[in-house]
N, C-alpha and C positions, 0 to 999 in steps of 0.2 A: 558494747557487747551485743551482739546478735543474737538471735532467740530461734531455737527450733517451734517448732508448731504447736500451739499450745500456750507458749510460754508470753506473758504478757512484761516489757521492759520499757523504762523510759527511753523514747527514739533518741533522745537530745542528751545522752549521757554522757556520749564518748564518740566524739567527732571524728580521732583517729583511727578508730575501729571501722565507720565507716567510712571515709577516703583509702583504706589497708582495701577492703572489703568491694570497694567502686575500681579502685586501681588494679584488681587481680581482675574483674569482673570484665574491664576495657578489656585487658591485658586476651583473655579469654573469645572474644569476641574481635580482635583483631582492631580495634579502634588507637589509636596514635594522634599523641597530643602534639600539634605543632605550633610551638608558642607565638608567632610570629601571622597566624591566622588570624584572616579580620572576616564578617562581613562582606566587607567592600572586595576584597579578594577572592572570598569566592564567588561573588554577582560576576569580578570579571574570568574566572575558570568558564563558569558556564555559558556566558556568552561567545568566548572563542571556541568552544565546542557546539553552540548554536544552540546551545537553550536559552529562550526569552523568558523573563519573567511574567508575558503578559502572556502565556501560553496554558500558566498556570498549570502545567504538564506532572510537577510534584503531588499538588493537590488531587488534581486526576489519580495518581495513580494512588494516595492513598486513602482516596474512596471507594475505588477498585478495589483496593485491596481488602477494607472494612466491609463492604455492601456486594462486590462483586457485581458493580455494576455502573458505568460515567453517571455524573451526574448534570447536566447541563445549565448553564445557566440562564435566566429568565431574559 
């Protein structure tokens, strides 16, 4: 069961309630479960699109995004 504001519930009660609650929320946000996802498959999506991992261009962006600002490395 989920709680409006205020209201104090054990998180661990009712699992189903949130997976119901997680799945309309993907659902909401456009996110798509593709079972067959690894890891390893998406290291190689982004390489054939020319993202390296050592580019660290993720991290970049979301320091940018928090700080608003790169952050370099020493």
């Amino acid at each position: 069961m989920f709680t409006t504001e205020g209201e104090i519930t054990n998180p661990l009660a009712d699992k189903a309630a949130l997976r119901r609650q997680m799945s309309e929320q993907n659902a909401k946000m456009g996110f798509v479960r593709v079972p067959g996802a690894t890891a390893q498959k998406a290291r190689e999506l982004m390489l054939a699109v020319g993202i390296h991992p050592e580019d660290n261009e993720a991290t970049q962006e979301l320091l940018r995004a928090r700080y608003g600002t790169d952050v370099q490395e020493d």
